[in-house]
PDB file of N, CA, C and O in Angstrom, chain B, residues numbered from 101:
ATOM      1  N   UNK B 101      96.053  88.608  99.798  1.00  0.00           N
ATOM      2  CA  UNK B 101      97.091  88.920 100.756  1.00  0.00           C
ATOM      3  C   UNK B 101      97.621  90.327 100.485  1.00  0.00           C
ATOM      4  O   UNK B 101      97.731  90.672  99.308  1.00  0.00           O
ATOM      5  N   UNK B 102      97.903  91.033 101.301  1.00  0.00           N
ATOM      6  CA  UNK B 102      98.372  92.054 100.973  1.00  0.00           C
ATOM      7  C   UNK B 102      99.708  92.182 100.864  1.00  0.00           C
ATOM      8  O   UNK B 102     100.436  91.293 101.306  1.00  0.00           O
ATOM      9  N   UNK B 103     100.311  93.501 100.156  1.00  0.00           N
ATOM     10  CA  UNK B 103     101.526  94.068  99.911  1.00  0.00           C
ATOM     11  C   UNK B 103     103.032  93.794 101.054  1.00  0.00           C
ATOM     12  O   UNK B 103     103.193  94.091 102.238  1.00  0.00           O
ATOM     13  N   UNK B 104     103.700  93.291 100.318  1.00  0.00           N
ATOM     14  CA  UNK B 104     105.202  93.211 101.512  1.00  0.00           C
ATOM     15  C   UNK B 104     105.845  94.548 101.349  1.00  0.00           C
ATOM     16  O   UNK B 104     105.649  95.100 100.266  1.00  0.00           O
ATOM     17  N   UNK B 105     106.322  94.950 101.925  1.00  0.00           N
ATOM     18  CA  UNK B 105     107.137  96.037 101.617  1.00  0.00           C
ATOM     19  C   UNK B 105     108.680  95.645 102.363  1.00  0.00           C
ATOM     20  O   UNK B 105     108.800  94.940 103.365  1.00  0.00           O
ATOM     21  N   UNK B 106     109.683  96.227 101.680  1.00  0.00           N
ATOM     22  CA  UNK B 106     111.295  95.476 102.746  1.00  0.00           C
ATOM     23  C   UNK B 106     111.886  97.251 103.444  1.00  0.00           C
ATOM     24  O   UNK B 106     111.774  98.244 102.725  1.00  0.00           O
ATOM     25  N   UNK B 107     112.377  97.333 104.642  1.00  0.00           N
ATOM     26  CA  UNK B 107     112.410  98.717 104.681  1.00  0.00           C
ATOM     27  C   UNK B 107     114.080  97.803 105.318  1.00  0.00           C
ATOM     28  O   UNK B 107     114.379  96.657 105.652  1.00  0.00           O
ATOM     29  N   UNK B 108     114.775  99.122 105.203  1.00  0.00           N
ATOM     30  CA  UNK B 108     116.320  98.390 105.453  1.00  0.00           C
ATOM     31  C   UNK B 108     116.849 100.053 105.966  1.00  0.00           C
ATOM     32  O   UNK B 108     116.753 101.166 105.449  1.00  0.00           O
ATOM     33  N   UNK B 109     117.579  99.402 107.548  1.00  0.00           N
ATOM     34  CA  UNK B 109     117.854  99.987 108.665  1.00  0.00           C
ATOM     35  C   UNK B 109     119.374  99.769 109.265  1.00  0.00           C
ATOM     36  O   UNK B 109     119.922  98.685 109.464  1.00  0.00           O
ATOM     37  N   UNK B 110     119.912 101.087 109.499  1.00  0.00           N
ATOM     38  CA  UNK B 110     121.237 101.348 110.222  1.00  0.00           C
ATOM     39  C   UNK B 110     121.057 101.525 111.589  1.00  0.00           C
ATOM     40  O   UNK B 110     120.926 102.627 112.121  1.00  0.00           O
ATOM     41  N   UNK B 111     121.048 100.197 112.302  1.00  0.00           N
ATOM     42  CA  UNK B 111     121.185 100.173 114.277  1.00  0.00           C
ATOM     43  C   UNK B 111     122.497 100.155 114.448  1.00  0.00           C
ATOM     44  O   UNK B 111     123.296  99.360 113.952  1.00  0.00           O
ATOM     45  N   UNK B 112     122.823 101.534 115.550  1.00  0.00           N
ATOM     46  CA  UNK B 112     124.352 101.715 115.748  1.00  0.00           C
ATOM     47  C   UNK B 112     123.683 101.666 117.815  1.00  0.00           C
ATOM     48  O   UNK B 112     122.991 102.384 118.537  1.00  0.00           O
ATOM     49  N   UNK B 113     124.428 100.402 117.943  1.00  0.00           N
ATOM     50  CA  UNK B 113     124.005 100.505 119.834  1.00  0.00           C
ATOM     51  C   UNK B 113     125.590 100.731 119.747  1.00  0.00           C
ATOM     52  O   UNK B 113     126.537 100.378 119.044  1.00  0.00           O
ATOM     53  N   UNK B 114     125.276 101.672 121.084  1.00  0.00           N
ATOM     54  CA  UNK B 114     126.745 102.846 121.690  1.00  0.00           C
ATOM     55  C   UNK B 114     126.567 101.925 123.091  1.00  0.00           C
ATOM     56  O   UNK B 114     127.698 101.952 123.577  1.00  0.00           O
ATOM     57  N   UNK B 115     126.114 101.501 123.563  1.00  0.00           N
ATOM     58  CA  UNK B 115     126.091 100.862 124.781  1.00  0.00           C
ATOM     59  C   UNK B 115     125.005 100.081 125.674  1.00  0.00           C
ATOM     60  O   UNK B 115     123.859 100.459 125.914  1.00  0.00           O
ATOM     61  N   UNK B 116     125.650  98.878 126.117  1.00  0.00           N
ATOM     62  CA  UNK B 116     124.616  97.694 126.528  1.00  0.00           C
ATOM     63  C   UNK B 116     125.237  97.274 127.962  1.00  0.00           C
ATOM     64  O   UNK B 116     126.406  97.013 128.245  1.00  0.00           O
ATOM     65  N   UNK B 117     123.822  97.294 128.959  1.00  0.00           N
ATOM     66  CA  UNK B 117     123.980  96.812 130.783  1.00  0.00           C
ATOM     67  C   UNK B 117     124.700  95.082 130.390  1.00  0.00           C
ATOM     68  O   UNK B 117     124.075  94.210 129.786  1.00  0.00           O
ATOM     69  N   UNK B 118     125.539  95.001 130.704  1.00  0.00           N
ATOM     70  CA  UNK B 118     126.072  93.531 131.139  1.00  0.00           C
ATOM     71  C   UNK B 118     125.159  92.926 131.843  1.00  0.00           C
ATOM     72  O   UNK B 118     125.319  91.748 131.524  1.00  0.00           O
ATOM     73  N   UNK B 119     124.490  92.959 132.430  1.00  0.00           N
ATOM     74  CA  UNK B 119     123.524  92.729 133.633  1.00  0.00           C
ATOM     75  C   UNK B 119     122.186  92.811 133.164  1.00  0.00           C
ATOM     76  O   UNK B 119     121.315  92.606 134.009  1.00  0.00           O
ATOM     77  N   UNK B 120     121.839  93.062 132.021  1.00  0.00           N
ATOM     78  CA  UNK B 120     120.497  93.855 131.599  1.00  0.00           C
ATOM     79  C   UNK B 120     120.346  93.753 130.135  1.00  0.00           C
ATOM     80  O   UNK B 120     120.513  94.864 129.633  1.00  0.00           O
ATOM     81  N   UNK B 121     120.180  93.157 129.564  1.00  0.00           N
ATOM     82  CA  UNK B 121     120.029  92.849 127.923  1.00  0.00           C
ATOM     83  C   UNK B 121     119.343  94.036 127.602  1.00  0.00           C
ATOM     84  O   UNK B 121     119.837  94.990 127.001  1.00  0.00           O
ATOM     85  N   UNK B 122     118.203  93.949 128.016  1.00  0.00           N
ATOM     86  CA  UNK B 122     117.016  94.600 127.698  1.00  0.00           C
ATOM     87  C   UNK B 122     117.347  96.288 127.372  1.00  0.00           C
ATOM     88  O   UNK B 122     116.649  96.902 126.564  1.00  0.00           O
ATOM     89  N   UNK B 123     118.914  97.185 128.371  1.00  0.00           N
ATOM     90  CA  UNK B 123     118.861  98.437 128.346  1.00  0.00           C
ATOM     91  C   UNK B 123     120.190  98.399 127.360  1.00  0.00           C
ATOM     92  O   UNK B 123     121.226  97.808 127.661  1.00  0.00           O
ATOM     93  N   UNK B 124     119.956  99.222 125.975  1.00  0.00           N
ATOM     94  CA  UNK B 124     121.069  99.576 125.063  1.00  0.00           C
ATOM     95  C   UNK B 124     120.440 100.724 124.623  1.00  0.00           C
ATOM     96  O   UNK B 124     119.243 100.860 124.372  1.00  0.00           O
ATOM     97  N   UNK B 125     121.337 101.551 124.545  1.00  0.00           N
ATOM     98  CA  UNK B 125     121.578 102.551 123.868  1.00  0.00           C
ATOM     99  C   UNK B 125     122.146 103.155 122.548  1.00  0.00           C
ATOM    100  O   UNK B 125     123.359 103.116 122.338  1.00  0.00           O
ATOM    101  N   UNK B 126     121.509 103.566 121.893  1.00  0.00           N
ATOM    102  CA  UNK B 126     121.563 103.468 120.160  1.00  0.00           C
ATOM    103  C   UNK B 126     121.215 104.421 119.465  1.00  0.00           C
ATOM    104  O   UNK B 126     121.075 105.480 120.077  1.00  0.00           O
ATOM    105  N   UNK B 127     120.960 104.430 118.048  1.00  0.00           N
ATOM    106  CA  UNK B 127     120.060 105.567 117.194  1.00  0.00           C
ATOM    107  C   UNK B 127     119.781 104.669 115.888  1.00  0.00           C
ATOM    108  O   UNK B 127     120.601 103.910 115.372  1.00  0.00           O
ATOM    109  N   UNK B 128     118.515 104.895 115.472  1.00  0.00           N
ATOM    110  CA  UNK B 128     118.472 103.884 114.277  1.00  0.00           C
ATOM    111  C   UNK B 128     118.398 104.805 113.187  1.00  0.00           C
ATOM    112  O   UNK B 128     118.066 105.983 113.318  1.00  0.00           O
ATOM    113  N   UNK B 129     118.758 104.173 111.945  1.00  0.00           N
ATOM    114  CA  UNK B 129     118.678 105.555 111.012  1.00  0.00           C
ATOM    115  C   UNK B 129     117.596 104.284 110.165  1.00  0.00           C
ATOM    116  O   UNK B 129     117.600 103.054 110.205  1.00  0.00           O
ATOM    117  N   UNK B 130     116.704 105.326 109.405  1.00  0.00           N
ATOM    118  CA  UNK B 130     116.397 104.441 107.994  1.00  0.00           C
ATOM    119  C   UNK B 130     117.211 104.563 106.801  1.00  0.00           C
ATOM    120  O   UNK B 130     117.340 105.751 106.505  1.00  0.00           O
ATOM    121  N   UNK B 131     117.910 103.644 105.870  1.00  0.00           N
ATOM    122  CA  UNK B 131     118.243 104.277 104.458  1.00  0.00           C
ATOM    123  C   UNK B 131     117.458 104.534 104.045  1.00  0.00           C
ATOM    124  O   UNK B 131     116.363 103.976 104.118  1.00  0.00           O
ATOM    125  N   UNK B 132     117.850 105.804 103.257  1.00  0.00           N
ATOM    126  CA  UNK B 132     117.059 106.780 102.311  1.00  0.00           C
ATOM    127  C   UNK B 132     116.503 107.797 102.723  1.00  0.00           C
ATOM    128  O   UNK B 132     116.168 108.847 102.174  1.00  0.00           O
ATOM    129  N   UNK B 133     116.423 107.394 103.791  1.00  0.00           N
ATOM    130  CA  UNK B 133     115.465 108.620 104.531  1.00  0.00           C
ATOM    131  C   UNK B 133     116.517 109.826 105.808  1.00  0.00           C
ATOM    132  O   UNK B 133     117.429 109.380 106.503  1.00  0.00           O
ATOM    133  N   UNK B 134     116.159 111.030 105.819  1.00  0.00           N
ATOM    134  CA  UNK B 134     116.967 111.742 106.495  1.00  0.00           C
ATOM    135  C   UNK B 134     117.351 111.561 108.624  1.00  0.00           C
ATOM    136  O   UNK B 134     116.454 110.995 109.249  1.00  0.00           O
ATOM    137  N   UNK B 135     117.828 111.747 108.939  1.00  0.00           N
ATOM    138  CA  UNK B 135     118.076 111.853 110.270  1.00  0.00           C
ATOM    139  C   UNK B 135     118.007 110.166 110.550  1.00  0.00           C
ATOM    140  O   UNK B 135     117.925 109.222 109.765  1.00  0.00           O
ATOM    141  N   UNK B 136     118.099 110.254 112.475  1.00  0.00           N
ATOM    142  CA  UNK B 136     118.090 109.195 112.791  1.00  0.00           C
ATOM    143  C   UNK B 136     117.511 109.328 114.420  1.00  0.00           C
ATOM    144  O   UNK B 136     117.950 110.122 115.253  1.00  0.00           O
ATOM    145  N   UNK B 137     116.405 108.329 114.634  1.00  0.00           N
ATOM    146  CA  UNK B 137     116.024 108.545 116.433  1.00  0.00           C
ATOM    147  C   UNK B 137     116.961 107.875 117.266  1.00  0.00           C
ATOM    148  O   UNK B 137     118.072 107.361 117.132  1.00  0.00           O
ATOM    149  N   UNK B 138     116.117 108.063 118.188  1.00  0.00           N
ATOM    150  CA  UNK B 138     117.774 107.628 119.222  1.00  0.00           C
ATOM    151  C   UNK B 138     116.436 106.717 120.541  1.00  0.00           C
ATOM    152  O   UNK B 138     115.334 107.109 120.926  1.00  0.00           O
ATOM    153  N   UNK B 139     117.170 105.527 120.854  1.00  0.00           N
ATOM    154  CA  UNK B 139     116.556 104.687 121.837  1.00  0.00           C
ATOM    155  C   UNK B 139     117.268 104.680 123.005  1.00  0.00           C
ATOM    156  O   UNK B 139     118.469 104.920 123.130  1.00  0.00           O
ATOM    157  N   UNK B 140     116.096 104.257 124.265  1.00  0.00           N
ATOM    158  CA  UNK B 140     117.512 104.020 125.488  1.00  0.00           C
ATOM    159  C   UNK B 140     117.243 102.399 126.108  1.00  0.00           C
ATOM    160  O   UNK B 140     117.806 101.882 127.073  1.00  0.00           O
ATOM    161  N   UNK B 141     116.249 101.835 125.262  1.00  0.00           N
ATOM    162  CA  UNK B 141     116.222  99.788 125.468  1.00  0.00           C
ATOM    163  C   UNK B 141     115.510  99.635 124.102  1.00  0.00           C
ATOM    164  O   UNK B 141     115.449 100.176 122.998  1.00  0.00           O
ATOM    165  N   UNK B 142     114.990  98.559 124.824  1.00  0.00           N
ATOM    166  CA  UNK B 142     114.497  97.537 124.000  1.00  0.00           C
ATOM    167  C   UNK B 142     113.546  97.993 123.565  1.00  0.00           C
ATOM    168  O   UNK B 142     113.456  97.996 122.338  1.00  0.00           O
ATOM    169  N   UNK B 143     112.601  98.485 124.252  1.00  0.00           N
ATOM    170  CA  UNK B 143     111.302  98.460 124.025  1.00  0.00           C
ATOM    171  C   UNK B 143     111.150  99.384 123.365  1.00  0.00           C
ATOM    172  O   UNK B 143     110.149  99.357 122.649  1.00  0.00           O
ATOM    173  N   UNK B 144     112.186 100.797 123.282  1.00  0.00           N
ATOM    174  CA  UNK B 144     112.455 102.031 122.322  1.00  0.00           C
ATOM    175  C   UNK B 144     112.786 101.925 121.026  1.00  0.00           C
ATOM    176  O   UNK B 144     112.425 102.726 120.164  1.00  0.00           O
ATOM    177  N   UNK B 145     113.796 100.497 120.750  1.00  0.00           N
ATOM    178  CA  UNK B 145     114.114 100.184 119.378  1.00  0.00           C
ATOM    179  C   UNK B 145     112.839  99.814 118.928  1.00  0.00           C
ATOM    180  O   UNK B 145     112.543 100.252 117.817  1.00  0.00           O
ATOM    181  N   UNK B 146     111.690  98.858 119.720  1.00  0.00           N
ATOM    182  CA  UNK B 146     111.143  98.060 118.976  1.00  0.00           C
ATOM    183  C   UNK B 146     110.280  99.009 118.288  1.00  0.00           C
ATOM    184  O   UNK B 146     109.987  98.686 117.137  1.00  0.00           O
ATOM    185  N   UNK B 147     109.526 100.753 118.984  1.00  0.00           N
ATOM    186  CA  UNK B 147     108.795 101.129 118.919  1.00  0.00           C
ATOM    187  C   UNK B 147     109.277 102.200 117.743  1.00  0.00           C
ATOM    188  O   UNK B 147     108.449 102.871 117.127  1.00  0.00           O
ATOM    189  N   UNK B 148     110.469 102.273 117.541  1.00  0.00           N
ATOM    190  CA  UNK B 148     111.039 103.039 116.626  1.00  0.00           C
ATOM    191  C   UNK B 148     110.826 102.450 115.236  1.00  0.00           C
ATOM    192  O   UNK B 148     110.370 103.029 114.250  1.00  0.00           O
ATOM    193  N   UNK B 149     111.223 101.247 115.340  1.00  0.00           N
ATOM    194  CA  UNK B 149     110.774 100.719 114.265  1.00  0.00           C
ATOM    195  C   UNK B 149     109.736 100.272 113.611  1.00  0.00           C
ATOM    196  O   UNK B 149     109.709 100.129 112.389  1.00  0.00           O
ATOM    197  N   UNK B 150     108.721  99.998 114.460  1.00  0.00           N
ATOM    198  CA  UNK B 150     107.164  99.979 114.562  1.00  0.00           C
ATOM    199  C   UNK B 150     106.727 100.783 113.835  1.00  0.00           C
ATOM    200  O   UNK B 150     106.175 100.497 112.772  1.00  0.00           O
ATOM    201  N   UNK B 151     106.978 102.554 114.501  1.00  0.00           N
ATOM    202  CA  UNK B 151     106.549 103.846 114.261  1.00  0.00           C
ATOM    203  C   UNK B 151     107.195 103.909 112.269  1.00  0.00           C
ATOM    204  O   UNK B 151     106.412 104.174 111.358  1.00  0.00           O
ATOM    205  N   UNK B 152     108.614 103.619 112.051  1.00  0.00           N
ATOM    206  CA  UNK B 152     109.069 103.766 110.613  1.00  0.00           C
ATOM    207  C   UNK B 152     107.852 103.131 109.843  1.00  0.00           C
ATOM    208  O   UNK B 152     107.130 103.790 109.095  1.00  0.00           O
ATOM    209  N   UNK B 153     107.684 101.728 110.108  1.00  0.00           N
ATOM    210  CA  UNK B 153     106.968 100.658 109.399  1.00  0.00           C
ATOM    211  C   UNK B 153     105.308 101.685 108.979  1.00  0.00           C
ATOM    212  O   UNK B 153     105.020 101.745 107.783  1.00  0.00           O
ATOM    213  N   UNK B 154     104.311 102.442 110.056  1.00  0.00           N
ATOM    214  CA  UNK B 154     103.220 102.750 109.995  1.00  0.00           C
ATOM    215  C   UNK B 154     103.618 103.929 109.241  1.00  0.00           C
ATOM    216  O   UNK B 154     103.199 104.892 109.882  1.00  0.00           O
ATOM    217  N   UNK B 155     104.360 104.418 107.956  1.00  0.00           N
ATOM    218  CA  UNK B 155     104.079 104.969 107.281  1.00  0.00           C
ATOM    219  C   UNK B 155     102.794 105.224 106.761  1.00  0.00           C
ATOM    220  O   UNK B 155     101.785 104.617 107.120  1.00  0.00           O
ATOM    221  N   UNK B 156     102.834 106.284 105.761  1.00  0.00           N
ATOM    222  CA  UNK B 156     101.608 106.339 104.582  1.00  0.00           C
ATOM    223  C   UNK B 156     102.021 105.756 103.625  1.00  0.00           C
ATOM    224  O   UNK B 156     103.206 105.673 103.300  1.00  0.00           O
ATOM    225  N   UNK B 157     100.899 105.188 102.951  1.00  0.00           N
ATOM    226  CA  UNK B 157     101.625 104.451 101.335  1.00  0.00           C
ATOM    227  C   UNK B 157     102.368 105.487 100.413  1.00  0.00           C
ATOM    228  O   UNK B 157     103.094 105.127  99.486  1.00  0.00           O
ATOM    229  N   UNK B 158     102.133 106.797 100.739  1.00  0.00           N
ATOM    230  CA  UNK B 158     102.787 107.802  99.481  1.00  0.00           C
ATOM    231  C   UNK B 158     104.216 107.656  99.828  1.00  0.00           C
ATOM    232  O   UNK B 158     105.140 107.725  99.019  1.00  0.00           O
ATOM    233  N   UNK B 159     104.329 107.430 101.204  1.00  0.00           N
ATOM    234  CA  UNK B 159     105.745 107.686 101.501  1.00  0.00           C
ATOM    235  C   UNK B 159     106.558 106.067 100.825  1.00  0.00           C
ATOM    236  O   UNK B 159     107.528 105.939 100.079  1.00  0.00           O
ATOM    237  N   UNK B 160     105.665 105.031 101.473  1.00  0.00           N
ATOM    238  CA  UNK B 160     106.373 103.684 100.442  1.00  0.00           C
ATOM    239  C   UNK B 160     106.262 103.465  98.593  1.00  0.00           C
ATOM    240  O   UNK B 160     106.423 102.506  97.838  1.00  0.00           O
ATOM    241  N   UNK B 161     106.024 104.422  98.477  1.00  0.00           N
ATOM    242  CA  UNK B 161     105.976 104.600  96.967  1.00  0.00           C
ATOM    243  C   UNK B 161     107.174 104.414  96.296  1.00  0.00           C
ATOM    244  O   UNK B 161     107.133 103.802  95.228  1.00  0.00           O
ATOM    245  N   UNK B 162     108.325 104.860  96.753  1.00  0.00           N
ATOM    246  CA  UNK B 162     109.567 104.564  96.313  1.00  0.00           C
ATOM    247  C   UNK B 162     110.053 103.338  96.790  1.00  0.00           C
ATOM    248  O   UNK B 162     111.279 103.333  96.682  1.00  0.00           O
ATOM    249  N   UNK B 163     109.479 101.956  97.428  1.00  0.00           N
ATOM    250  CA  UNK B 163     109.881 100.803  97.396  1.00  0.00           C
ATOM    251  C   UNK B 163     108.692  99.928  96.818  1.00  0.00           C
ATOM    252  O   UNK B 163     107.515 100.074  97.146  1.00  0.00           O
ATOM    253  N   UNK B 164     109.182  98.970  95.884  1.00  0.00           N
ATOM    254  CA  UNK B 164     108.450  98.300  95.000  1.00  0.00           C
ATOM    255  C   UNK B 164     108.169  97.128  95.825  1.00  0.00           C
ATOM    256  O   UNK B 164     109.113  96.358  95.999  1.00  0.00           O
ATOM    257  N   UNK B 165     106.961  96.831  96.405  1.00  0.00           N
ATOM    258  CA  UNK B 165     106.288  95.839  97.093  1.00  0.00           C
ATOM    259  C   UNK B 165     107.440  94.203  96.750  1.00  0.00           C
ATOM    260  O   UNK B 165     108.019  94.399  95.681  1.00  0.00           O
ATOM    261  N   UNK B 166     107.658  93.445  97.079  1.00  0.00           N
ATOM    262  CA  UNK B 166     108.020  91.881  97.268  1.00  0.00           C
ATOM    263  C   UNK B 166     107.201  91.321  96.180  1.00  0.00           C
ATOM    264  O   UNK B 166     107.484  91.033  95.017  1.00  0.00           O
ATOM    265  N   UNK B 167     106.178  91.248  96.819  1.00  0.00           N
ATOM    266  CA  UNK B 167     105.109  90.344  96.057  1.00  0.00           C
ATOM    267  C   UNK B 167     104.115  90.991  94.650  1.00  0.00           C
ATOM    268  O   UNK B 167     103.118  90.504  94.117  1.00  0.00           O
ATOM    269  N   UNK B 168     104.823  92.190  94.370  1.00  0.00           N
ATOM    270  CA  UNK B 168     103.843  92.645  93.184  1.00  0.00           C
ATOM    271  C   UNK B 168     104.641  91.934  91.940  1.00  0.00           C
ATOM    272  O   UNK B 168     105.850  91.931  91.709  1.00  0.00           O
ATOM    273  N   UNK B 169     103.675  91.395  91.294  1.00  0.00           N
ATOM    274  CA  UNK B 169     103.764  90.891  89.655  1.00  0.00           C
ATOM    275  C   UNK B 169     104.357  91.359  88.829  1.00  0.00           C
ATOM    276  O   UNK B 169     104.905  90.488  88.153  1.00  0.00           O
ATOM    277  N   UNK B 170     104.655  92.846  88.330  1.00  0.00           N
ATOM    278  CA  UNK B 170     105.322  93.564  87.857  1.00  0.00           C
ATOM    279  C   UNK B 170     106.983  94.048  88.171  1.00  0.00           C
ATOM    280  O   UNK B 170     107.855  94.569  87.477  1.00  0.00           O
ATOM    281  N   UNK B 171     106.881  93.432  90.036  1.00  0.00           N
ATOM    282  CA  UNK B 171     108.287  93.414  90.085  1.00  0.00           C
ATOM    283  C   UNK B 171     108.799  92.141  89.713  1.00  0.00           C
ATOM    284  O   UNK B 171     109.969  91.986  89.362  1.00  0.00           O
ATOM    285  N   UNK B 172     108.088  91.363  89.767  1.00  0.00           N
ATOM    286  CA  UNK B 172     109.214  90.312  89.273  1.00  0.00           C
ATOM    287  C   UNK B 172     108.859  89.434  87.865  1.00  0.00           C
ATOM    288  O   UNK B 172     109.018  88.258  87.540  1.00  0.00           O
ATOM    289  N   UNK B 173     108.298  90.626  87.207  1.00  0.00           N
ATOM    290  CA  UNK B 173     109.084  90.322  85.600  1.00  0.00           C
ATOM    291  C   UNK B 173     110.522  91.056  85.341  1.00  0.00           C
ATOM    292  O   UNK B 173     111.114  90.895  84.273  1.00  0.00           O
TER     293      UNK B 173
END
């Protein structure tokens, strides 16, 4: 099985259609990492976060996998 990794995220929605779930407006930041994108629905958060997740492994280097052996001695 492969590697878990946990990535942990600041969603600030500035505004949501009463009428419309689907359209909010927001910016997600990652901790640790600099700046923050900005969405205008749903389908923008999901892809924002998608896009964080498909890192390179050099960049997840500074989070210690879930499931590695060594983290949990």
């Amino acid at each position: 099985m492969g590697k878990t990794f946990m990535d942990t995220y600041v969603i600030r929605i500035y505004r949501r259609d009463e009428h419309d779930p689907r359209i909010l407006v927001g910016v997600v930041e990652e901790v640790g990492a600099e700046g923050n994108r900005a969405f205008g629905n749903l389908d923008e958060l999901w892809s924002v976060l998608n896009s964080s997740r498909a890192k390179t492994s050099k960049d997840k280097k500074r989070n210690k996998p879930l499931n590695d052996k060594k983290a949990k001695e």
